[in-house]
N, C-alpha and C positions, 0 to 999 in steps of 0.2 A: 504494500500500500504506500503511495507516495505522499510524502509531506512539503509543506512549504514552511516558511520562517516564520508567517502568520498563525500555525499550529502548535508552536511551542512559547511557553512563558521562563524566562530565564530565573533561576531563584541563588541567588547569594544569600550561602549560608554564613548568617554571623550569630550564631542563637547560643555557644560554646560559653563554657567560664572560663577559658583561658587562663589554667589553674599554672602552666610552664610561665606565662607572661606575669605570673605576676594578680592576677586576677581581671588585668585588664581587657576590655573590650575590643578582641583582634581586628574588628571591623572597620573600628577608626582610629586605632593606631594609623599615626604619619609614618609615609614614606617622602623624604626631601619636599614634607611640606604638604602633602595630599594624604587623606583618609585611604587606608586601603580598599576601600569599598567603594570607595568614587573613581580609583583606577579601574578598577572591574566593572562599573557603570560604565566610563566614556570607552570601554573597549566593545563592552556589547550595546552599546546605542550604535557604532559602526557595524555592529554585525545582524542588525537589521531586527531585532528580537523584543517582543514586552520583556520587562524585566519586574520583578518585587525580590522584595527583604526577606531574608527568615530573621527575625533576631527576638529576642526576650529579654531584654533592659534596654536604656536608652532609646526608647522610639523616638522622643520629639528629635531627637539629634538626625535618626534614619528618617525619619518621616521629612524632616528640610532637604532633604537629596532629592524631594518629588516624584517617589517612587512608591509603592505600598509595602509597606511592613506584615509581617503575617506572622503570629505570635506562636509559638508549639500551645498544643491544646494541652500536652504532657508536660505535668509540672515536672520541675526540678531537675532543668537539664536530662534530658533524657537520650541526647545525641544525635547524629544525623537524620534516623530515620522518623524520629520523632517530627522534625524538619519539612522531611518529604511527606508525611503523611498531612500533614497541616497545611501546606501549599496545595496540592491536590485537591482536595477537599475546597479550597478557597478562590482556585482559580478556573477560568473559563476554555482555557485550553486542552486539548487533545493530549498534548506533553507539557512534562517541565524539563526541565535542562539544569540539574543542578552541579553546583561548586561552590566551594569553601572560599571564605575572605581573606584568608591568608596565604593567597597563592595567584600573585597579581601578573607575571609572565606569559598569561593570555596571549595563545596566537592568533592569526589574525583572521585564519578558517577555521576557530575553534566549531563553531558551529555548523558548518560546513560539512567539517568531517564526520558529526554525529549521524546527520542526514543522509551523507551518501551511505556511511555502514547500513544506515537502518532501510536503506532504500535496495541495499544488495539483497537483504535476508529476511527483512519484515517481521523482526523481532521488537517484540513489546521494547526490550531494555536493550539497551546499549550503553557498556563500559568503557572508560579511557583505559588502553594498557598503554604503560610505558618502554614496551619493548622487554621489561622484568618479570613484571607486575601489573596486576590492576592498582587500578587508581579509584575505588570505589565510590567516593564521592563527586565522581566526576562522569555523570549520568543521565543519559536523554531516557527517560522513563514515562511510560504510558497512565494517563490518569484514572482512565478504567479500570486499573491493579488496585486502587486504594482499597476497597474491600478485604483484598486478597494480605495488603499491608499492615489495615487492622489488625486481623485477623492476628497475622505473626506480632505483631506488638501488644493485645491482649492479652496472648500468651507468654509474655514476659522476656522475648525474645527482642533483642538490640543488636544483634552483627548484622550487619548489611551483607555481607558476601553472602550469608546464610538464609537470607530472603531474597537475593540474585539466583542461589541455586537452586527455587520453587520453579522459576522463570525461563524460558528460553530465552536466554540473555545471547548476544554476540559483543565481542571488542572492536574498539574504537580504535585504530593505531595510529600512536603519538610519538612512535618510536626514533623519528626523527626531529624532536624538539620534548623530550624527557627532560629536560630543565623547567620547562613550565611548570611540572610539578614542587618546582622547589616550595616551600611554606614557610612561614614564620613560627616556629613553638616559643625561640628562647630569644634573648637579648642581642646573642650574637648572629642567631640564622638573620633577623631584622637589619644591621649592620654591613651584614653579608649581600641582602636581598636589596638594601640601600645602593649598592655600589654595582647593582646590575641593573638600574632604571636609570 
């Protein structure tokens, strides 16, 4: 089944306690002056996509990016999937297209790439791999599966790889720009990730 860019909502996850930083809020931690989360906005406003927030603290701050904030319905940090289930549930498109706020290296067919995998194989989910590894939070997933998500998150279950393997999932290859995945946890990956923008 084919997609357009019109079919998917882009969601930056910043919904984390960022318990490595510090406690701070990885979303809008600066990079040489810009919120990480607003580098992730002006990349995907180029790449043609609606976009919303996942975050759970600090909305009026996300909410001034003039984007919508979409809050985990699951208290107390509950993680990614937590994330993706609450976007789903919220938004009006066919897909979401999620990724993490501290991981601002964005290419420039991030989205791009997602569509044509899924346009090979016509698989609900598609995963970033890095040529190593997946990259699990870095996922064009179909919004029809939320049932299927509860489902796995009532039963107290939080790995995402482990609600990927319900799914006919296919990989996304990123294998030639595996740097994108670099992130921020600590002080110095920030420093480091400073000196490659």
């Amino acid at each position: 089944m084919s997609i357009q860019k019109r079919d998917i909502t882009a969601v930056i996850l910043a919904g984390g306690q960022g318990r490595r930083m510090g406690g701070q809020d990885k979303g809008l931690i600066e990079i040489n002056g810009k919120a990480l989360v607003s580098i992730l906005i002006d990349k995907l406003e180029r790449q043609a996509v609606a976009i919303v927030i996942n975050a759970n603290r600090n909305h009026e701050s996300y909410l001034s990016l003039g984007y919508p904030v979409i809050k985990d319905k699951l208290e107390d940090y509950q993680g990614p999937l937590a994330g993706f289930a609450s976007t789903m549930g919220a938004v009006d498109s066919n897909y979401i297209l999620t990724l993490p706020c501290d991981s601002p290296l964005l290419v420039e067919d991030y989205v791009t790439r997602f569509i044509t995998t899924h346009e090979q194989r016509g698989s609900p989910i598609v995963v970033a791999h890095d040529g190593e590894r997946l990259q699990p939070v870095h996922a064009l997933i179909r919004t029809d599966l939320l049932p299927s998500l509860q489902q796995f998150l009532h039963g107290g279950e939080r790995k995402i790889d482990r609600w990927y393997a319900l799914h006919d999932y296919r990989q996304a290859d990123f294998s030639d720009c595996a740097d994108m995945f670099r992130n921020i946890n600590t002080p110095s990956d920030q420093q480091l990730l400073q000196a490659s923008l």
